[in-house]
C-alpha positions in Angstrom: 0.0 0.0 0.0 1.2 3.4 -0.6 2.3 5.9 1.9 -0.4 8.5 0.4 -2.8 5.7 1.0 -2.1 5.0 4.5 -2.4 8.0 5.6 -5.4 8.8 4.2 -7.0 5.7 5.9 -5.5 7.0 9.1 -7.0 10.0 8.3 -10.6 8.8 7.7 -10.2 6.7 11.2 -9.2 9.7 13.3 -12.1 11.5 11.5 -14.1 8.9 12.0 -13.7 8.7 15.6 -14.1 12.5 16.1 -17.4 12.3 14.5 -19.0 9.5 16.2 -18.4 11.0 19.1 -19.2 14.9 18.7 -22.3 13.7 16.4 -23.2 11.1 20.0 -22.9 14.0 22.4 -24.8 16.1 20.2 -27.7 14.0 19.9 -27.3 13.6 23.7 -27.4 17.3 24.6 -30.1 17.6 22.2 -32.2 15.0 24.0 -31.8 17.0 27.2 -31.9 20.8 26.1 -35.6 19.8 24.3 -37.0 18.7 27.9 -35.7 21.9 29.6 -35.5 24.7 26.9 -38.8 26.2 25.2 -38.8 25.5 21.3 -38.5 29.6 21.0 -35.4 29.4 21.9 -34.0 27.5 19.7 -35.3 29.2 16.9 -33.4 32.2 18.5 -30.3 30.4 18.1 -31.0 29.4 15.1 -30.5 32.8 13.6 -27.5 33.4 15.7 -26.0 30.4 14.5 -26.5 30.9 10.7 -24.8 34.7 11.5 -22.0 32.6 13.1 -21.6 30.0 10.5 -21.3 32.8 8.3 -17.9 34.8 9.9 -16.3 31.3 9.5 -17.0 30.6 6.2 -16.1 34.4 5.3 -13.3 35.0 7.4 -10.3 33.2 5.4 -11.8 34.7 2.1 -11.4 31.3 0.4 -7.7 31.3 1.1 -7.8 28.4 2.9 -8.5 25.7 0.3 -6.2 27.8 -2.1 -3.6 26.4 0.7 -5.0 23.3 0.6 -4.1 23.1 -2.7 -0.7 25.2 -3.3 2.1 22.6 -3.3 4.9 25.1 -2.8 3.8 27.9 -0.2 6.4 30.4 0.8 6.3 31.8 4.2 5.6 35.2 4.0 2.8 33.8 1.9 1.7 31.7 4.9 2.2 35.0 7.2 0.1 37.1 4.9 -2.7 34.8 5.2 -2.8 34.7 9.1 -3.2 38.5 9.3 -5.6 38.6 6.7 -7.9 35.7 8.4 -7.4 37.7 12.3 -8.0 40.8 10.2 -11.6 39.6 9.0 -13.0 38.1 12.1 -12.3 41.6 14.1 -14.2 43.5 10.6 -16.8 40.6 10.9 -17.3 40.5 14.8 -17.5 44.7 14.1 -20.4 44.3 11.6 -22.4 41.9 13.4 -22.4 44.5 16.7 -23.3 46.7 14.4 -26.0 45.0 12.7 -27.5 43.5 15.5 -30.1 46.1 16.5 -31.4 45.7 13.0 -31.5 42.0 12.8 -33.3 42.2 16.5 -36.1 44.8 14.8 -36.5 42.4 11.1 -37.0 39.2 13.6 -39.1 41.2 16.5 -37.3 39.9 19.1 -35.7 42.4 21.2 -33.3 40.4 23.3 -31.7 39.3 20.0 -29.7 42.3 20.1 -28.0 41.7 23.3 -27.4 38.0 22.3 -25.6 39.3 18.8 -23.1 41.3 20.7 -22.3 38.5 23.1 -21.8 36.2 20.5 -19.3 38.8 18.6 -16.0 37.0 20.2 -16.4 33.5 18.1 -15.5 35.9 14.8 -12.4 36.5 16.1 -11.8 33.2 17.4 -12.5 31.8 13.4 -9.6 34.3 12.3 -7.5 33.0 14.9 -8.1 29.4 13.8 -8.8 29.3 10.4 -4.9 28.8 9.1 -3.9 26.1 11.6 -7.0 24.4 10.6 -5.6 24.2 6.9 -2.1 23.8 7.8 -2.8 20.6 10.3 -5.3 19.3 7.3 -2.4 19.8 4.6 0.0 17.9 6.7 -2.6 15.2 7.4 -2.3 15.5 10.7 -6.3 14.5 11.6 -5.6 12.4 14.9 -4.5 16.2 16.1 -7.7 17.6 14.6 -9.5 14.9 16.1 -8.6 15.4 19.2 -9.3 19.4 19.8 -12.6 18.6 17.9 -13.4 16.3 20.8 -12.1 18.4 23.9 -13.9 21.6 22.7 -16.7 20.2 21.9 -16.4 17.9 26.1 -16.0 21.6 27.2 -18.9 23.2 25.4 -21.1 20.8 26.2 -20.7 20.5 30.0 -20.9 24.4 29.8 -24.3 24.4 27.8 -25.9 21.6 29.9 -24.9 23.4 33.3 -26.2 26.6 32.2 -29.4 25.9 30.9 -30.4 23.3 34.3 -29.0 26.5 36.2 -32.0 28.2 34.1 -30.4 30.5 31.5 -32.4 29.7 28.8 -30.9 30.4 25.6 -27.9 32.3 27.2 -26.7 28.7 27.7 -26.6 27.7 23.5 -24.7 31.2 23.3 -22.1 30.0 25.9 -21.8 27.4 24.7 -21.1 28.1 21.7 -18.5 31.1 22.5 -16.5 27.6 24.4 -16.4 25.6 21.8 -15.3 28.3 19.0 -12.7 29.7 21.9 -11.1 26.4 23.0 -11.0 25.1 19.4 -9.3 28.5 18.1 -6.7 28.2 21.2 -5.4 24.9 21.0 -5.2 24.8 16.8 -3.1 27.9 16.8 -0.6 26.3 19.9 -0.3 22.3 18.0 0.0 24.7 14.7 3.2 26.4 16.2 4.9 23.8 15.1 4.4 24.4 11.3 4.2 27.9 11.1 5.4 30.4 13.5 3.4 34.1 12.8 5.7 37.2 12.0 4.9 40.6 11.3 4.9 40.1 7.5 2.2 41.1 5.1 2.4 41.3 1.9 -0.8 41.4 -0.5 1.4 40.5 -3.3 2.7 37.6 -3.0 -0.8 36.2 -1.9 -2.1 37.5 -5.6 -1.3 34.3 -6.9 -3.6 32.6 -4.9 -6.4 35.5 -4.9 -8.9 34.1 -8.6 -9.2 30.9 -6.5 -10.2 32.4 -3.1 -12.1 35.0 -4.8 -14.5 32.2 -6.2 -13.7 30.0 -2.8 -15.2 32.6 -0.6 -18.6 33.7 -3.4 -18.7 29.8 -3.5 -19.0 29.6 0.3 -21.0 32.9 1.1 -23.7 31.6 -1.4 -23.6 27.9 -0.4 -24.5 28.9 3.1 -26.9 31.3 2.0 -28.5 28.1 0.5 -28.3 26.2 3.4 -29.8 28.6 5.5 -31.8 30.5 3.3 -35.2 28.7 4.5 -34.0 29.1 8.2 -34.0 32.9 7.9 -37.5 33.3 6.1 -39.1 30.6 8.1 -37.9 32.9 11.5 -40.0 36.0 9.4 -43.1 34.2 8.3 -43.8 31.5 10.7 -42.4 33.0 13.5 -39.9 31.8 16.6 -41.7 28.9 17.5 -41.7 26.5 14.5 -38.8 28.1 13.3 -37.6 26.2 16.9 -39.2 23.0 15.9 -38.0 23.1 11.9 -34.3 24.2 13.4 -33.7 21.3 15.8 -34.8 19.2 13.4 -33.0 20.1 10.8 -29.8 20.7 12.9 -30.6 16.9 14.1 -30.9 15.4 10.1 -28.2 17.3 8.9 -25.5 15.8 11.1 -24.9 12.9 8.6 -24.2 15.6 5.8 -21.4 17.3 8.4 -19.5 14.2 10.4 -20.0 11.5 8.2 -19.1 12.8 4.7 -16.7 14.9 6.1 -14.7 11.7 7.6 -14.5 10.8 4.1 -14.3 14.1 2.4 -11.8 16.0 4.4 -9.5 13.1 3.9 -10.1 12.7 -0.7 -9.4 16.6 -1.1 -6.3 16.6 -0.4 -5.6 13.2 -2.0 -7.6 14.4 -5.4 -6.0 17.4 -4.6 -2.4 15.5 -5.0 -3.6 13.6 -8.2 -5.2 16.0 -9.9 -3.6 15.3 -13.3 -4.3 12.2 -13.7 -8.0 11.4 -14.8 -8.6 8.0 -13.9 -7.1 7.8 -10.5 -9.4 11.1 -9.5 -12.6 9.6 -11.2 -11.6 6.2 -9.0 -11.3 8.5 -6.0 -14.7 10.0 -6.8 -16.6 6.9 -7.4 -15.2 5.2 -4.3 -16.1 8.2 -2.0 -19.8 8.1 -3.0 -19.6 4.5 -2.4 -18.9 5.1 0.8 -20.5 8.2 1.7 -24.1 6.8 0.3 -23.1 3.4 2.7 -23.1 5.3 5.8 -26.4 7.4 4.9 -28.6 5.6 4.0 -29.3 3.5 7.1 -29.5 6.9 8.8 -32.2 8.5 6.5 -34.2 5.3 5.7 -34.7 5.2 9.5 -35.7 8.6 10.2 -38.0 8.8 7.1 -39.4 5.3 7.7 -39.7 5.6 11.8 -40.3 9.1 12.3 -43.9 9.2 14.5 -41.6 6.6 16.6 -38.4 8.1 17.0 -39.7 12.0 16.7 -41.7 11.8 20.5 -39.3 10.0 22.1 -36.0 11.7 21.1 -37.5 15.1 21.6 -40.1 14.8 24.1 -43.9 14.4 23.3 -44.3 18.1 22.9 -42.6 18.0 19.7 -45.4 16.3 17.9 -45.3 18.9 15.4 -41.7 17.7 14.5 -42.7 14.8 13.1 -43.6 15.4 9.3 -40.5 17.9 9.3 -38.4 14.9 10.3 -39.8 12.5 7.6 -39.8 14.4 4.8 -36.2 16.3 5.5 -34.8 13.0 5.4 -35.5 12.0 1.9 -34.6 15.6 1.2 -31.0 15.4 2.7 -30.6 11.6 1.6 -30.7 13.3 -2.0 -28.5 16.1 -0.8 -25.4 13.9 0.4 -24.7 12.1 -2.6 -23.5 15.6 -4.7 -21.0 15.8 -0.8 -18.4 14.0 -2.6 -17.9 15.7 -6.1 -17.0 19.3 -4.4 -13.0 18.2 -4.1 -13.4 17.5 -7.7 -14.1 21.3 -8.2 -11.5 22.3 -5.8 -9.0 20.0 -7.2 -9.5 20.4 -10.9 -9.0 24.6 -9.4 -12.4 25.3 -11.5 -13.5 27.6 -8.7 -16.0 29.7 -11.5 -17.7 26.4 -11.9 -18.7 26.3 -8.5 -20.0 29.6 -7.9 -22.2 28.8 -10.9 -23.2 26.1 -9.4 -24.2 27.9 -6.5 -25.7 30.6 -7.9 -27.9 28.7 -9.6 -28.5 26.1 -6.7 -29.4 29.7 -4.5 -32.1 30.9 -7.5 -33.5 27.2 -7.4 -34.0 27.5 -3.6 -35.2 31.2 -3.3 -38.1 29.9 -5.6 -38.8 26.9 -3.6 -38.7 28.0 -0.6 -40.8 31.3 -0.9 -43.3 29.5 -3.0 -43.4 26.4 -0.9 -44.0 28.9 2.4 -47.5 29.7 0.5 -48.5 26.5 1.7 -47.2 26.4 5.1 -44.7 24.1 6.7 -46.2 21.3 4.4 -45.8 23.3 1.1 -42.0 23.3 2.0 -41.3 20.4 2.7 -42.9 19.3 -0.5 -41.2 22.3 -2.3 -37.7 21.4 -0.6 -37.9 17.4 -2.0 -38.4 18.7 -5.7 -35.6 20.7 -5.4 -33.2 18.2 -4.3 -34.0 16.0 -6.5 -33.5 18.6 -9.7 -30.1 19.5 -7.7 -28.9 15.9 -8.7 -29.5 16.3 -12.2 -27.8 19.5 -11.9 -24.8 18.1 -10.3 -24.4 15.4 -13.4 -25.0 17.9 -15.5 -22.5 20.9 -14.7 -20.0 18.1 -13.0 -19.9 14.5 -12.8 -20.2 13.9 -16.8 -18.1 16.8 -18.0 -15.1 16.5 -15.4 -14.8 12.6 -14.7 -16.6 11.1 -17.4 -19.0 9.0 -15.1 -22.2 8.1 -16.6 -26.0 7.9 -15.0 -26.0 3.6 -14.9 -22.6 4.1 -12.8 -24.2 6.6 -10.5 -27.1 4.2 -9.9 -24.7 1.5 -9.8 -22.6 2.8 -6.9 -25.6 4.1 -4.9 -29.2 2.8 -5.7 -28.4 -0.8 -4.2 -27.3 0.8 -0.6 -30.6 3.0 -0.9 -33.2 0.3 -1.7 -32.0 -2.5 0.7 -31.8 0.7 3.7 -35.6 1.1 2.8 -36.8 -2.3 2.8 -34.4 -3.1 6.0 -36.4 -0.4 8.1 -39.1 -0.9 6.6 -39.4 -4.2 7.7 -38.2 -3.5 10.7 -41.2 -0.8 10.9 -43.4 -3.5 10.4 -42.4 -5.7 13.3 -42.1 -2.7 16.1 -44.3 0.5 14.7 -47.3 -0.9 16.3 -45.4 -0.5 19.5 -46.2 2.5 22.1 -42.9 5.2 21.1 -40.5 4.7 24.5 -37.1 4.3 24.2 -37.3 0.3 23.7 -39.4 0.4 20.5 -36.4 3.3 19.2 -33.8 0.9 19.8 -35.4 -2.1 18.7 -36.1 -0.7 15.9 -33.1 1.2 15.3 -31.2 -2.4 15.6 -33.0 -4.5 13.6 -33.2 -1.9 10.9 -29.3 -1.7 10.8 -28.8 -5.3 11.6 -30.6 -6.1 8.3 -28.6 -3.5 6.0 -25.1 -4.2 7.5 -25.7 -8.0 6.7 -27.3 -7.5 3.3 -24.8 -4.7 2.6 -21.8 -6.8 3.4 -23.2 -10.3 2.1 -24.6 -9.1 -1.1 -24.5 -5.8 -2.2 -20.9 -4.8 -1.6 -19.0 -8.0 -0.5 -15.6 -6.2 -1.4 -16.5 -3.7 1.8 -16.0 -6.0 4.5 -12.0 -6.1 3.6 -12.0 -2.1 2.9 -13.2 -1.8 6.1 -11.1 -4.2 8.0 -8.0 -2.4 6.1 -9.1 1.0 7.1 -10.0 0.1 11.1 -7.1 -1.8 12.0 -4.3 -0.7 14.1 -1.0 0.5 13.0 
């Protein structure tokens, strides 16, 4: 095996871990938050968070992956780009005290305002962080990554759990928060030391080279969060605190496939497509094999929440969250659909066709506007509805602008690489559904269910549909 290979299946086991357990402790401090928060508070946080989200995809101005990429960085180059990133999180964290008396009026919620200028710290923590993020990920050092991930997100959580049983409401999600982004900033930029010292150079010339990638990195980034959280913000508007609440937590909830598993495999094939970008075949290999794997890992997860939703939806976040229930079934077809265009991104990145990808985006953003606002005409059911038609176009989309023109793969290969994981997911919960749905919803029908469900794929999927995994997975896994 080659060196570049084993350290990418290092990589993906270090991220691997990480994620179980950040995703495991999320789910738990969900469970607990929804029994002792009220659901308007949580739709709160929900536009603090997307104004949050936003400094750190902003503050590196797309440099980052134009590291990521650059084989031969120079220092001063290196130096440049940790001024600029500390630079932008003290302009962002500026703007958003600013802004937030505004943001408080548009939402009419008046201790929004004081919340947005407590929250103004995690920018400058992003600019702090954002290059030793990159510079750990170059150097493939992810058992490093993996372990800050874990500790800030241990300190974060014991800080929002204590908080809010000690009664602060939502002031505990914005402490919480403010650990996490602090802890995270501190110990990257000390275990980043190592690889880059910071001086006092700057020089906005010798990070030109690198500027027509991150100018498309950061549009690409500012409108792909826009689409993410586009229906978030207009929801908050329209339909008010409350169901924004219930629509957040579930959403947050189904979209944690999308952000720790497909990253495990994702963060780990950039840089590696990033390494054999000239050479066609290897990268459509590279591709095809991270669907493979990416679709292997969802689709248990989305089957079950589609299939068991009115069972797992009262139980997981208390029966006062009936009205969660539909949003939970039909947002996990939606992101099912979404996750299988997760692995053709480093294709973009790698090929350095940044253009592409803001056209991509721009047109993704135009195909959500119009679902979303016309989908809201009809309630929460009109978007969900609205929301599954848009996905699915987004595929086609993807195969279109992408996966044809830039690797050659053609529609039976797609199907053939992720329609077999899909359909035996469905029929595995669904007969699991049909031997423990009748069952009152308490936490013994959930697991029962859960475990039969993903007893039934993981043997199917290992017996019959992809054999070959069982040894990719053993190889990946072991020690050493």
């Amino acid at each position: 095996m080659s060196e570049l290979k084993q350290q990418a299946l290092k990589g993906i086991r270090w991220t691997a871990v990480s994620a179980v357990l950040t995703a495991g402790g999320g789910l738990v401090q969900t469970l607990i938050l929804t029994r002792i928060l009220e659901k308007g508070d949580f739709g709160i946080m929900a536009i603090i968070t997307v104004v949050v989200g936003l400094s750190v995809q902003l503050v590196d101005m797309g440099f980052s992956n134009a590291l990521l990429r650059e084989q031969n960085a120079t220092k001063i180059q290196i130096s440049s780009l940790f001024w600029l990133n500390v630079s932008m999180g003290l302009v962002l964290a500026l703007c958003a005290a600013l802004l937030a008396p505004g943001i408080a009026r548009f939402y009419q919620v008046p201790e929004l305002e004081n919340l947005m200028l407590w929250i103004t710290p995690a920018f400058i923590f992003s600019g702090i962080a954002a290059l030793y993020q990159v510079l750990l990920q170059k150097s493939l050092r992810f058992r490093t990554l993996a372990t800050i991930e874990i500790l800030s997100f241990v300190l974060s959580f014991a800080c929002t759990i204590t908080l809010a049983f000690s009664g602060f409401g939502v002031v505990s999600l914005v402490a919480g928060t403010l650990v996490k982004t602090g802890v995270s900033a501190l110990l990257l930029f000390f275990s980043g030391l190592a690889l880059h010292r910071p001086t006092m150079q700057f020089s906005w010339q010798n990070l030109q080279p690198m500027w027509r990638f991150g100018y498309f990195q950061t549009l690409e980034k500012f409108i792909n969060y826009a689409n993410v959280n586009f229906d978030t913000l207009l929801i908050g508007r329209i339909l008010g605190r409350e169901v924004l609440g219930v629509y957040d937590v579930v959403k947050r909830l189904l979209i944690q496939p999308m952000y720790v598993i497909n990253p495990v495999v994702c963060k780990v094939s950039y840089p590696v497509m990033a390494q054999v970008q000239n050479d066609a075949p290897r990268l459509r290999n590279i591709a095809l094999r991270s669907l493979q794997l990416v679709v292997s890992a969802n689709a248990p997860i989305y089957m079950a929440a589609a299939v068991g939703a009115d069972v797992l939806v009262p139980v997981v976040f208390g029966p006062q969250w009936q009205s969660g229930i539909e949003p939970f079934r039909w947002l996990a077809v939606a992101f099912l659909m979404r996750t299988l265009t997760n692995p053709f991104g480093g294709v973009i990145i790698a090929k350095g066709k940044m253009h592409l990808a803001v056209y991509l985006q721009l047109l993704m953003f135009a195909g959500l506007c119009i679902a979303v606002v016309t989908g809201l005409w009809g309630g929460m059911a009109g978007l969900l509805q609205a929301l599954l038609v848009f996905y699915a176009l987004l595929l086609l989309v993807y195969y279109i602008l992408i996966i044809k023109p830039l690797l050659g793969i053609t529609i039976p290969e797609l199907v053939m690489h992720t329609l077999p994981e899909c359909l035996w997911a469905l029929i595995s919960y669904a007969v699991a559904y049909m031997i423990f749905g009748f069952m009152e919803p308490s936490w013994f029908s959930v697991i029962t269910f859960g475990l039969v469900g993903l007893g039934l794929y993981g043997a199917g999927l290992l017996l019959f549909i992809r054999p070959g995994l069982k040894a990719e997975l053993r190889q990946m896994f072991k020690r050493g």
